[in-house]
Each structure stands twice: as structure tokens, then as C-alpha cells.
N, CA and C atoms as a LAMMPS dump frame, in Angstrom:
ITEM: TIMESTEP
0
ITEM: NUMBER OF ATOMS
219
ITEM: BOX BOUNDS ff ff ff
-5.0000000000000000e+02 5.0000000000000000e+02
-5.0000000000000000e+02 5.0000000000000000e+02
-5.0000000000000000e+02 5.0000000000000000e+02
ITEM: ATOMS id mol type element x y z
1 1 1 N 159.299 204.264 -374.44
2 1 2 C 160.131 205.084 -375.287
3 1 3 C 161.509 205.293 -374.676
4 2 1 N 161.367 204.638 -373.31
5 2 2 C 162.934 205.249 -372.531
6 2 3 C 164.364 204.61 -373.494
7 3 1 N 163.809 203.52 -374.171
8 3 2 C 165.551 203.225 -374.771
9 3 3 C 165.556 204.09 -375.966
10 4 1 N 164.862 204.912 -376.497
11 4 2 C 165.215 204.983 -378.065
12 4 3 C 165.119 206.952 -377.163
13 5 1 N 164.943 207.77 -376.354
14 5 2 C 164.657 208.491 -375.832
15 5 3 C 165.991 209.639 -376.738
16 6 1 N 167.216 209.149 -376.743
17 6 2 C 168.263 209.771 -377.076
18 6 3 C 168.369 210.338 -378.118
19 7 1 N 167.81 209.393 -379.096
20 7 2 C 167.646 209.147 -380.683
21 7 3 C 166.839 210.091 -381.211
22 8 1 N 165.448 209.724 -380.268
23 8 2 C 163.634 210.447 -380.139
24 8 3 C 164.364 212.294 -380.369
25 9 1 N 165.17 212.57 -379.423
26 9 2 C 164.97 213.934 -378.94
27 9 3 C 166.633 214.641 -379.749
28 10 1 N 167.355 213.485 -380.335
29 10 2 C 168.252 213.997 -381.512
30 10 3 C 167.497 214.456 -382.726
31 11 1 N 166.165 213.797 -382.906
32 11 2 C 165.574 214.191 -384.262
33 11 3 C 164.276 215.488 -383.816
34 12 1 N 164.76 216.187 -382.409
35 12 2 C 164.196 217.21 -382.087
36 12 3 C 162.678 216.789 -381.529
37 13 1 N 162.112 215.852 -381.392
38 13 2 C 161.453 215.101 -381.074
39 13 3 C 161.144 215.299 -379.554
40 14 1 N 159.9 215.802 -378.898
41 14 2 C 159.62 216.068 -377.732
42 14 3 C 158.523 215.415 -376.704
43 15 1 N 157.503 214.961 -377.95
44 15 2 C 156.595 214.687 -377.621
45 15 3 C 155.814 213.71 -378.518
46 16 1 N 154.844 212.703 -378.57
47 16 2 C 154.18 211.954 -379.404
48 16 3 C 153.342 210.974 -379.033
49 17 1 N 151.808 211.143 -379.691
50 17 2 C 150.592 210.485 -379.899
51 17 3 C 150.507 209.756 -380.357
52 18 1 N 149.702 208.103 -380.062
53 18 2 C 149.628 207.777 -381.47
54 18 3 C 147.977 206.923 -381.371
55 19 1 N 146.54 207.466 -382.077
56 19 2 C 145.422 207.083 -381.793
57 19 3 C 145.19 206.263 -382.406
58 20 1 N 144.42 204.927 -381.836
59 20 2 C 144.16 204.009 -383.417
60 20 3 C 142.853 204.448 -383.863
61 21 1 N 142.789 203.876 -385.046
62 21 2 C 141.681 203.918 -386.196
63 21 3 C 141.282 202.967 -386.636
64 22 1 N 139.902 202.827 -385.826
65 22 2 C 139.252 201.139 -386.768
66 22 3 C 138.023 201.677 -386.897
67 23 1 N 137.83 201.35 -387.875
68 23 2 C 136.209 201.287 -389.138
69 23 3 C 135.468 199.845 -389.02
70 24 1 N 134.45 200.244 -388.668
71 24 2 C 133.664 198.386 -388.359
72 24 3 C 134.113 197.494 -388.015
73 25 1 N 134.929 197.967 -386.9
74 25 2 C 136.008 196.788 -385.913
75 25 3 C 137.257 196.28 -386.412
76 26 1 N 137.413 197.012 -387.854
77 26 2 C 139.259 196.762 -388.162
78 26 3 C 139.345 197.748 -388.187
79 27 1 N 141.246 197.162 -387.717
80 27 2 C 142.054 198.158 -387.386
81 27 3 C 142.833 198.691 -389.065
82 28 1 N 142.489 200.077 -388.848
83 28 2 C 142.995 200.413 -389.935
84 28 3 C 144.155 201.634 -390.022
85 29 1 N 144.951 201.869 -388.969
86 29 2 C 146.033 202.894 -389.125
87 29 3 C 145.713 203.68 -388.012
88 30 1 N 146.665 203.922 -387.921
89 30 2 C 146.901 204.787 -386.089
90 30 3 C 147.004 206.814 -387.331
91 31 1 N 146.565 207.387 -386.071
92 31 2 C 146.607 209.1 -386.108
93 31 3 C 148.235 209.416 -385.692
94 32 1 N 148.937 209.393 -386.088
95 32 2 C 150.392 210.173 -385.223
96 32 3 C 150.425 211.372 -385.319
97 33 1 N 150.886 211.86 -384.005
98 33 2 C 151.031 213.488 -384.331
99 33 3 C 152.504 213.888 -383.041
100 34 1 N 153.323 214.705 -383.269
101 34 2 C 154.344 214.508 -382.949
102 34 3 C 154.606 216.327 -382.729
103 35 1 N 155.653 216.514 -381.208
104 35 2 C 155.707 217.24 -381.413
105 35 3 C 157.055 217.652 -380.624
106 36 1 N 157.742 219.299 -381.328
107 36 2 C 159.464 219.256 -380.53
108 36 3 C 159.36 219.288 -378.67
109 37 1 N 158.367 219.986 -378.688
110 37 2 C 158.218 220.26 -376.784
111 37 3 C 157.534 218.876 -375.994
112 38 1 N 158.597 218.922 -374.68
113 38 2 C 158.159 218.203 -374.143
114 38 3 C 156.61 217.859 -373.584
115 39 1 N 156.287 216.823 -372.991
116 39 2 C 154.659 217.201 -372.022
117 39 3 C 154.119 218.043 -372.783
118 40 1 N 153.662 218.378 -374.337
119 40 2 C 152.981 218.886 -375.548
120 40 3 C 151.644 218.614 -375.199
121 41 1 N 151.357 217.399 -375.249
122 41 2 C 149.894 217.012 -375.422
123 41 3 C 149.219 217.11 -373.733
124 42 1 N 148.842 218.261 -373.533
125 42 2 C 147.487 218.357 -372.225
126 42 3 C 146.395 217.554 -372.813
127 43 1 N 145.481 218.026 -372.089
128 43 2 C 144.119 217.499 -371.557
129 43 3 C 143.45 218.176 -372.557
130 44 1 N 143.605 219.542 -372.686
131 44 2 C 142.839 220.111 -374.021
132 44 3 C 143.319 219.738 -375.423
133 45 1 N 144.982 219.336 -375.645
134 45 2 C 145.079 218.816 -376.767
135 45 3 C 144.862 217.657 -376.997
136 46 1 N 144.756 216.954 -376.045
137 46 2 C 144.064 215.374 -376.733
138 46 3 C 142.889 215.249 -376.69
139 47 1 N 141.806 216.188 -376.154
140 47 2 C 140.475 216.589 -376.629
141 47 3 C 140.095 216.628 -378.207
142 48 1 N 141.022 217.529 -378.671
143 48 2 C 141.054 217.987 -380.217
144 48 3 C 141.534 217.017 -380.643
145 49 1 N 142.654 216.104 -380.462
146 49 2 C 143.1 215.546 -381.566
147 49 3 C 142.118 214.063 -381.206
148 50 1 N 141.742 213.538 -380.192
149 50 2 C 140.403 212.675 -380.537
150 50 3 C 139.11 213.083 -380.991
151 51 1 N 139.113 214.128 -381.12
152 51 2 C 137.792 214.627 -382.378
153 51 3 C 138.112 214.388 -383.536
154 52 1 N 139.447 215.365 -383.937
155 52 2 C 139.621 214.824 -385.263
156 52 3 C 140.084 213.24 -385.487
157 53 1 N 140.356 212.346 -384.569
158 53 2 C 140.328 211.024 -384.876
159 53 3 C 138.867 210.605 -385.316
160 54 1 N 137.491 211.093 -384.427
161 54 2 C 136.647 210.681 -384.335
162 54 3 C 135.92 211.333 -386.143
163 55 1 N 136.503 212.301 -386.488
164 55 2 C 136.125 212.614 -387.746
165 55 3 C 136.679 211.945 -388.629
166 56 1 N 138.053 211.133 -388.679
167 56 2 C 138.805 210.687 -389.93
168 56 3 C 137.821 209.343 -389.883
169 57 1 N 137.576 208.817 -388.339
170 57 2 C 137.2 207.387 -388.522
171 57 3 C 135.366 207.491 -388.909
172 58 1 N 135.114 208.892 -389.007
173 58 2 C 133.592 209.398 -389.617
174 58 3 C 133.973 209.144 -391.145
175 59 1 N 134.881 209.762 -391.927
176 59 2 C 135.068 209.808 -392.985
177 59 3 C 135.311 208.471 -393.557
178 60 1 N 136.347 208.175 -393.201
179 60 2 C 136.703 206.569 -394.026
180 60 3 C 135.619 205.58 -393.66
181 61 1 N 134.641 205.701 -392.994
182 61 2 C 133.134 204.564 -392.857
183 61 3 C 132.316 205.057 -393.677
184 62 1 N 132.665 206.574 -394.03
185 62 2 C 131.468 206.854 -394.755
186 62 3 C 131.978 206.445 -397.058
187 63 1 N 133.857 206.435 -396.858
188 63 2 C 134.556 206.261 -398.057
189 63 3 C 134.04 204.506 -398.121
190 64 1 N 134.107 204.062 -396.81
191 64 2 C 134.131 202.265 -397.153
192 64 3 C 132.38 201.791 -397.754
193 65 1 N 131.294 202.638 -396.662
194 65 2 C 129.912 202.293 -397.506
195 65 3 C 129.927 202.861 -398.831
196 66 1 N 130.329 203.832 -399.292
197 66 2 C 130.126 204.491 -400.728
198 66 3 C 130.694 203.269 -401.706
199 67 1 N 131.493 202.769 -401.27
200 67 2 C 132.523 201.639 -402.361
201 67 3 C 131.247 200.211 -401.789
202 68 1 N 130.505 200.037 -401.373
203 68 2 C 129.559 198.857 -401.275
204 68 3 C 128.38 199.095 -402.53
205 69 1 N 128.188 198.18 -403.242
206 69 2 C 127.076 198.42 -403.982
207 69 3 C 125.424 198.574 -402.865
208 70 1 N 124.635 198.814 -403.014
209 70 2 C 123.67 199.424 -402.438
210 70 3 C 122.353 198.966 -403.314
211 71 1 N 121.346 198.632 -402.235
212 71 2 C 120.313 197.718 -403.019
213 71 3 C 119.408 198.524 -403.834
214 72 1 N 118.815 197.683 -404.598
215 72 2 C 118.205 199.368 -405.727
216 72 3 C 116.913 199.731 -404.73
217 73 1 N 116.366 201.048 -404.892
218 73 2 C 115.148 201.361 -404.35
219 73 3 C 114.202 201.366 -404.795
């Protein structure tokens, strides 16, 4: 980030994450989360925000089987 650093922290910009997201081994969109203070993200906040990664990438596996047809019972 050191060349764009100037730019980063003109748009108030302090800090920033970015987690990927893959569903049955594709990659499907990164988590960004962004924030004005510097050194933002500790040890306890990237705890939380890889849970809720670990929930979005719960959700969209559970949006991608619902859209599969399903064998009759």
C-alpha cells in the first residue's frame, strides 16, 4: 500500500482488510472492511471479522445448494 499511502489517507482512510470468500473452492469475492484509524484491526478485531467471513461463506453455500435441484425422496 506504500505508493498509493498518500491518496489511501487523503480519502481519510487509516486502515484496511480484505478476506477472501470461496464456496466449494471458488473464489467468490473478498470481505473489505475499512477503517479512518490507523493499526484499527487487532487481534480481537480480526477474530470477529473472520467469523463473520466464516458466516457469509456459511450463507452463500447454503444460497448455492438451495439453487441445485435435489433428488426426489
Amino acid at each position: 500500500m506504500a505508493p498509493f499511502s498518500d491518496q489511501v489517507r487523503a480519502c481519510g482512510l487509516g486502515s484496511s482488510v480484505s478476506l477472501p470468500v470461496q464456496v466449494s473452492g471458488m473464489f467468490n469475492g473478498c470481505l473489505d472492511v475499512y477503517a479512518a484509524e490507523i493499526d484499527y484491526f487487532d487481534a480481537e478485531e480480526m477474530a470477529v471479522l473472520h467469523e463473520i467471513r466464516g458466516d457469509l461463506i456459511f450463507a452463500l453455500g447454503n444460497l448455492a445448494r438451495d439453487g441445485q435441484p435435489r433428488a426426489p425422496e
